[in-house]
C-alpha positions in Angstrom: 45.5 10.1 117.7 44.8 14.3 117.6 42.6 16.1 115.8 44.3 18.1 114.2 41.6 21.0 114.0 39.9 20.8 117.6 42.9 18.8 119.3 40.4 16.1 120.2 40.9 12.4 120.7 40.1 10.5 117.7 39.3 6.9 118.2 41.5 4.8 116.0 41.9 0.6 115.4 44.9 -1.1 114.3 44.8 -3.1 111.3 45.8 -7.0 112.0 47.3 -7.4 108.2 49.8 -4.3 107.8 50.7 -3.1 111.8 49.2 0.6 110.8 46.9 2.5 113.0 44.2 3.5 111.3 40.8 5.6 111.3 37.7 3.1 111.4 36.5 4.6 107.8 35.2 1.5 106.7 35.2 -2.5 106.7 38.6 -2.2 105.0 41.9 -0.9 105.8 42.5 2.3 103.4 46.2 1.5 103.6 46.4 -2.1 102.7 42.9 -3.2 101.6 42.7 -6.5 104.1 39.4 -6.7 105.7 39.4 -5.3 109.5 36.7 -6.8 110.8 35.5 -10.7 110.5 32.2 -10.6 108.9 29.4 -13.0 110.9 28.2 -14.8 107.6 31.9 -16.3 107.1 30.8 -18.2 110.3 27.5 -19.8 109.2 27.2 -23.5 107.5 27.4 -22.8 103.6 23.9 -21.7 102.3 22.3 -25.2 100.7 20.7 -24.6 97.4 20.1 -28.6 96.7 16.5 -28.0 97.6 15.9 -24.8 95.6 13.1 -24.8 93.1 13.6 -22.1 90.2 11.0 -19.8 88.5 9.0 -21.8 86.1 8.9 -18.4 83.9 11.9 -19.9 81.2 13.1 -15.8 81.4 12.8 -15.2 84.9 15.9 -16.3 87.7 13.6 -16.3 91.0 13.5 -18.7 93.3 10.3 -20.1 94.2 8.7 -19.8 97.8 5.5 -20.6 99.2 4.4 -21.5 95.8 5.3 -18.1 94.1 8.5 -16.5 92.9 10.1 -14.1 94.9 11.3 -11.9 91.9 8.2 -12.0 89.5 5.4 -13.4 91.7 4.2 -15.6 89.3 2.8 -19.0 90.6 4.8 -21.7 89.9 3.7 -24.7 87.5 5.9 -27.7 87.8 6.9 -28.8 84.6 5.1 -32.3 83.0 
């Protein structure tokens, strides 16, 4: 594809979903909204929360690690 300005080359991908060829703008074709390029995390085993332990602060949602949480940084105290 032309510039249309400066006459340059302009690199351009084809999106799989609708056929179109397409400026690289973003992870998402602009014309059809499916996803151009295949994202590495949909590739990974699913994340395993089983083995989380959450804040021991009843109003905080952090996850504890290394015996603090990692939102509040409180210590944690297992409930009795």
């Amino acid at each position: 594809m032309l510039c249309e300005r400066c006459a340059n080359e302009i690199k351009t991908i084809r999106c799989k979903a609708c056929d179109s060829e397409i400026l690289p703008l973003g992870d998402y074709c602009y014309l059809c909204g499916a996803a151009l390029y295949k994202k590495a995390e949909d590739e990974e085993e699913p994340l395993d929360l089983s083995n989380r332990i959450l804040c021991s602060d009843g109003t905080c949602i952090g996850v504890v690690e290394n015996g603090v949480c990692k939102l509040c940084g409180k210590p944690y105290v297992p409930e009795e």
